[in-house]
Backbone bond lengths (Angstrom), bond angles and torsions (degrees), N, CA, C in turn:
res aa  C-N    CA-C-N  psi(-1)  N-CA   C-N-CA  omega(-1)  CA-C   N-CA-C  phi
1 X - - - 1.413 - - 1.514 107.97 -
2 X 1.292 112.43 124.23 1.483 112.72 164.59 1.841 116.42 -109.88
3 X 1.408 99.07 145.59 1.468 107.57 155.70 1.336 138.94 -94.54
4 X 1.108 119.75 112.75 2.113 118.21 -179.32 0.989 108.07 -114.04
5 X 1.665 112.83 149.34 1.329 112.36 171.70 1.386 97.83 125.96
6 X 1.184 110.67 167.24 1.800 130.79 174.24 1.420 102.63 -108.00
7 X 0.748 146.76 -2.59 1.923 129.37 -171.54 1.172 85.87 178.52
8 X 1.616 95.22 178.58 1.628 117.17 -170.39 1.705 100.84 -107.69
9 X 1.539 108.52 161.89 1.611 100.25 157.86 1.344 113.83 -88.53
10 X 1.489 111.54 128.08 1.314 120.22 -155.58 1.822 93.23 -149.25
11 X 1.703 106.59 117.43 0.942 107.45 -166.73 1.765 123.77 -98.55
12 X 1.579 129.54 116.56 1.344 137.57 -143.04 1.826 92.36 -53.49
13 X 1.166 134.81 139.48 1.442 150.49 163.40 1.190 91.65 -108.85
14 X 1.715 102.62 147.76 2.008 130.57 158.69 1.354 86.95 -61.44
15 X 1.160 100.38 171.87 1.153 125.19 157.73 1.537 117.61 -110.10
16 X 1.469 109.56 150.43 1.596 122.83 -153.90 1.649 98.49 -57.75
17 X 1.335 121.00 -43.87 1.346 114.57 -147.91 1.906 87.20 -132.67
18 X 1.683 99.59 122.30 1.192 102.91 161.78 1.758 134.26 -27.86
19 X 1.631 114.77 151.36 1.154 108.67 -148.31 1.403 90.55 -100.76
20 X 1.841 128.46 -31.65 1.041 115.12 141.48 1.252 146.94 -77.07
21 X 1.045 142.28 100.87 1.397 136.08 -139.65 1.762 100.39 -95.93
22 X 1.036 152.87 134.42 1.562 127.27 177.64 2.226 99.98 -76.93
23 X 0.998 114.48 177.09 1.503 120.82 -169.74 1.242 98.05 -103.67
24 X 1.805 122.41 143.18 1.431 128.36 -159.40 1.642 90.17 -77.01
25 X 0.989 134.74 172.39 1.290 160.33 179.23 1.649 138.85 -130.97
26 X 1.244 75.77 -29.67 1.922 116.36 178.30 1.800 99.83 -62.40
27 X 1.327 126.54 116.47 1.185 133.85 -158.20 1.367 102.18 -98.99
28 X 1.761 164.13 125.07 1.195 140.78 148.67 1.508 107.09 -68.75
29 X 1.474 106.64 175.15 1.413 131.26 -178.17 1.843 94.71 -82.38
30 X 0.957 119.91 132.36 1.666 133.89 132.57 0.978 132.05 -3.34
31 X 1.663 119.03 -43.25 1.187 158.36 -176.96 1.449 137.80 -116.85
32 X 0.664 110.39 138.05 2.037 99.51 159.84 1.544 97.72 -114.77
33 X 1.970 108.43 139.41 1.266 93.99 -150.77 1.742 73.01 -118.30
34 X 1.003 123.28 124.32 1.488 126.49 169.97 1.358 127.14 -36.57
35 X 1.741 96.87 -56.46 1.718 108.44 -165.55 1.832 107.16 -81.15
36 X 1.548 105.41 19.49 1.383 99.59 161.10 1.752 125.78 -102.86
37 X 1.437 95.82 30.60 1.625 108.32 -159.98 1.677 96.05 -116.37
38 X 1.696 98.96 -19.49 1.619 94.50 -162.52 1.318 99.07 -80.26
39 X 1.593 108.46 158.97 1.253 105.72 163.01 1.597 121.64 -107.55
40 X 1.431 110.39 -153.25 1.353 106.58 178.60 1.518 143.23 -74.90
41 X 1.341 81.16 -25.00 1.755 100.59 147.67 1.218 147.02 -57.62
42 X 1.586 95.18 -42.38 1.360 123.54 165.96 1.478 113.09 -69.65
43 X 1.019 110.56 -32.88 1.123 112.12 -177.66 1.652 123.25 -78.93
44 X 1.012 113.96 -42.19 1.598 133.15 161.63 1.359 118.22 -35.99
45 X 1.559 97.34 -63.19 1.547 110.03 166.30 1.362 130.10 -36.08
46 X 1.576 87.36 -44.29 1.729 102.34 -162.98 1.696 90.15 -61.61
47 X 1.631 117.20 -64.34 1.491 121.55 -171.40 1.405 105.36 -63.31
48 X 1.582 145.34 -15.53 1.361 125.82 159.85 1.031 98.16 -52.12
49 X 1.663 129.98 -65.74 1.840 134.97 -129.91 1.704 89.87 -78.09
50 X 1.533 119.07 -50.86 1.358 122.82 -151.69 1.771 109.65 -92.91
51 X 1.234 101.37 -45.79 1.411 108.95 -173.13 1.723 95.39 103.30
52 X 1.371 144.73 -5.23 1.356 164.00 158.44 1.301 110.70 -47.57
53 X 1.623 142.15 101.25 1.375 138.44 156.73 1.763 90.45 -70.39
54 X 1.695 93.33 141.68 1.692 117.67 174.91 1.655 89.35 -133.74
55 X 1.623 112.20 95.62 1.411 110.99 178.11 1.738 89.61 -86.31
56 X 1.622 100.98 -170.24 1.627 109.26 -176.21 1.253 95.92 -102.45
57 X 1.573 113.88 152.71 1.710 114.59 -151.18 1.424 111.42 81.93
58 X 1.356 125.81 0.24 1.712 101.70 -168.18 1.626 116.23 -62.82
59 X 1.088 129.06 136.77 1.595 117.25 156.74 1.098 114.36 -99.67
60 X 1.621 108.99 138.72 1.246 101.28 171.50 1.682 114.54 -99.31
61 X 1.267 122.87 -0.63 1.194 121.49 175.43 1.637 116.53 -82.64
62 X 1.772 117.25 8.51 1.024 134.44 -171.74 1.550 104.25 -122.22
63 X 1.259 124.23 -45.02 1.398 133.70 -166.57 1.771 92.11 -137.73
64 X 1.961 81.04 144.55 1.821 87.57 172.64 1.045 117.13 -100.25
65 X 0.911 114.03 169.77 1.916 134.11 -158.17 1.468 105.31 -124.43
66 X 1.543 127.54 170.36 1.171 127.81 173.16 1.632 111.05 -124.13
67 X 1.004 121.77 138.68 1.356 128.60 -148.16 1.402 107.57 -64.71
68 X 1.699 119.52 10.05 1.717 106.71 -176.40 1.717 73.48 -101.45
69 X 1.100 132.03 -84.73 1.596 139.26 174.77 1.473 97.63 12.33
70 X 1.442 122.08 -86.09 1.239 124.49 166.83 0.963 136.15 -28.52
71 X 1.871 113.21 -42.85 1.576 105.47 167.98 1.457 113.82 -71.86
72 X 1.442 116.16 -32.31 1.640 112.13 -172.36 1.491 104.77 -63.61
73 X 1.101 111.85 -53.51 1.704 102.33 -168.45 1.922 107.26 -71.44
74 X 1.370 117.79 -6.01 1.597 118.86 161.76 1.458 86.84 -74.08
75 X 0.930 135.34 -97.70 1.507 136.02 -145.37 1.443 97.54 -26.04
76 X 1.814 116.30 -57.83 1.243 114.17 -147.25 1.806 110.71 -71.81
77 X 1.610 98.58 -24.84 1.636 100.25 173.33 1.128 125.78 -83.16
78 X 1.373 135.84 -5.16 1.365 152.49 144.72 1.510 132.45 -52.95
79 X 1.497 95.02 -16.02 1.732 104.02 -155.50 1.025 127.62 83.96
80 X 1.226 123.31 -39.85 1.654 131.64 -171.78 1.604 89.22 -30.84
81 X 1.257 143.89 -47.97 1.484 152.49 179.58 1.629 113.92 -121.81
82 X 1.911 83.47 111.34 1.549 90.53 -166.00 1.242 110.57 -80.90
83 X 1.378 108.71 153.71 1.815 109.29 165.13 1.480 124.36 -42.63
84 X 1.381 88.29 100.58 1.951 106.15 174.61 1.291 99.18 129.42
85 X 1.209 115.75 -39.59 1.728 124.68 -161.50 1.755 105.27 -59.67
86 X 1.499 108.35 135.06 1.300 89.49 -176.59 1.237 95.59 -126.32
87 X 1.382 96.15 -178.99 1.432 120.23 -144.59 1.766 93.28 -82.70
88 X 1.436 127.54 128.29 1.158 114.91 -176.89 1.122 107.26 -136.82
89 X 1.572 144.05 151.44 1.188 146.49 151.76 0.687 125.22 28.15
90 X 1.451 120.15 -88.29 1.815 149.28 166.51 1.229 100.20 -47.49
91 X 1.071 157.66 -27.89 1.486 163.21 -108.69 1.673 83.52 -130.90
92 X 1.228 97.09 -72.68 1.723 103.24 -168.90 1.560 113.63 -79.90
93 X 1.081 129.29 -11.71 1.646 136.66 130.96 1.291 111.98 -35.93
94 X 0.967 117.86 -89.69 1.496 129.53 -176.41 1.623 107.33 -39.38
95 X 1.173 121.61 -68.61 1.549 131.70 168.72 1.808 111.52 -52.14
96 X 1.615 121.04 -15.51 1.212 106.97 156.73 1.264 126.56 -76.24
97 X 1.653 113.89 -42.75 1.165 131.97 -176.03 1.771 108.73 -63.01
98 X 1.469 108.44 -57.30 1.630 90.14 171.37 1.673 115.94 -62.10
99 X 1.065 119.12 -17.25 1.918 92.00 160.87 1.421 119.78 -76.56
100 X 1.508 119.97 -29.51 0.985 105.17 172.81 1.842 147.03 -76.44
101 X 1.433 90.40 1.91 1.399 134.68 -166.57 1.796 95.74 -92.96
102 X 1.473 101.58 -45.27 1.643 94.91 -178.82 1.760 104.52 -87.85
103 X 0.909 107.39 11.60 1.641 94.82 176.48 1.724 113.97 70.50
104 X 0.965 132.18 -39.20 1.316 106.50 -149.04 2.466 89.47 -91.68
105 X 1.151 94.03 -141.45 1.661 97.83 174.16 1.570 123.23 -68.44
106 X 1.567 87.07 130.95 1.790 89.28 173.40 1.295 116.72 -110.28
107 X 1.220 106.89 124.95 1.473 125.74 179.80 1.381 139.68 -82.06
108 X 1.383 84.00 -0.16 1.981 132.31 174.28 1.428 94.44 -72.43
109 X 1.407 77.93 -88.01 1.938 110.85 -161.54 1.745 108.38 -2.16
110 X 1.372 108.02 -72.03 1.280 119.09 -158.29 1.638 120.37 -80.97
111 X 1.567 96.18 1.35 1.376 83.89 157.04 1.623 97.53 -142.11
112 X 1.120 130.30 62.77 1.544 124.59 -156.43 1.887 83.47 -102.07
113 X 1.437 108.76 -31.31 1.539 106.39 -166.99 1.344 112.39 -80.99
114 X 1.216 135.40 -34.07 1.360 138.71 135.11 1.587 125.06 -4.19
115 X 1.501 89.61 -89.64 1.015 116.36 -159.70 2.095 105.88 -68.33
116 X 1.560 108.92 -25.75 1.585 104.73 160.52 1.889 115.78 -81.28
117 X 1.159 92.93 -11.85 1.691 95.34 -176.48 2.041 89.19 -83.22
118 X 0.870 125.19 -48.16 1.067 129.19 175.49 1.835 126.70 -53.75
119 X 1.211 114.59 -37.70 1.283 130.51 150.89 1.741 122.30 -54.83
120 X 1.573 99.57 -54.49 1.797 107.62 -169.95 1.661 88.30 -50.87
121 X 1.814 124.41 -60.85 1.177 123.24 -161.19 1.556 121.00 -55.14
122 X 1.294 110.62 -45.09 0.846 126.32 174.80 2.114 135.37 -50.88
123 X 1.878 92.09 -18.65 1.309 98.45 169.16 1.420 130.15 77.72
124 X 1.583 153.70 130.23 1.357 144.56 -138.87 1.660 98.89 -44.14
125 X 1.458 103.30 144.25 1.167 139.92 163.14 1.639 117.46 -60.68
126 X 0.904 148.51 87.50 1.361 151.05 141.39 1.379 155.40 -45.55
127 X 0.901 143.74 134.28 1.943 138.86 -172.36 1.672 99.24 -49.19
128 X 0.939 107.61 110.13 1.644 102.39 174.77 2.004 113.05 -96.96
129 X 0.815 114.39 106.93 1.197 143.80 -162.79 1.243 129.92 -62.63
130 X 1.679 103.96 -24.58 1.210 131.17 178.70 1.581 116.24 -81.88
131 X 1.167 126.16 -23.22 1.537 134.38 170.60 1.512 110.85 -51.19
């Protein structure tokens, strides 16, 4: 078998993505704002444990928060608490104990009794749907 020739026949393709592209426009936030992850559950909770309304829209760089609020909607924008998953008992056990495990402030602690007295009443925990 022989080969001749300089190049192959090789046939010209577009290219996938236009050559003018127009420029995005679409602005992000500054921020990633946590307490837009919580849901309504989460949210409930927060005003059993705290006495704190977390409407939708909250800012917190506008209005203050109380440091369990803050931890719930960290957990919830992290994943640590998946969409639907609610916040249960064990949940906030577990999430007390790892602050207390890291030593520094727990943001649990001080309302952990609340906020499980608030759960027991409240009756099984469910997929919340609304997230």
């Amino acid at each position: 078998m022989s080969v001749s020739g300089l190049g192959s026949a090789h046939t010209p393709r577009t290219p996938l993505t236009p050559v003018h592209r127009p420029n995005r426009t679409d602005e992000k936030p500054p921020y990633r704002n946590d307490f837009d992850t919580l849901t309504v559950a989460d949210r409930e909770l927060i005003h059993q444990a705290t006495g704190q309304r977390i409407a939708p829209g909250f800012d917190p760089t506008r209005e203050s928060t109380t440091t369990f609020a803050a931890a719930i909607a960290a957990e919830r924008a992290a994943s640590r608490l998946a969409p639907g998953q609610p916040v249960t008992a064990v949940y906030l056990k577990d999430l007390n104990r790892r602050f207390e495990r890291a030593g520094g402030a727990n943001p649990v602690g001080p309302y952990l009794a609340k906020a499980l007295e608030y759960l027991s009443r409240s009756g099984p925990r469910r997929i919340d749907v609304s997230a």
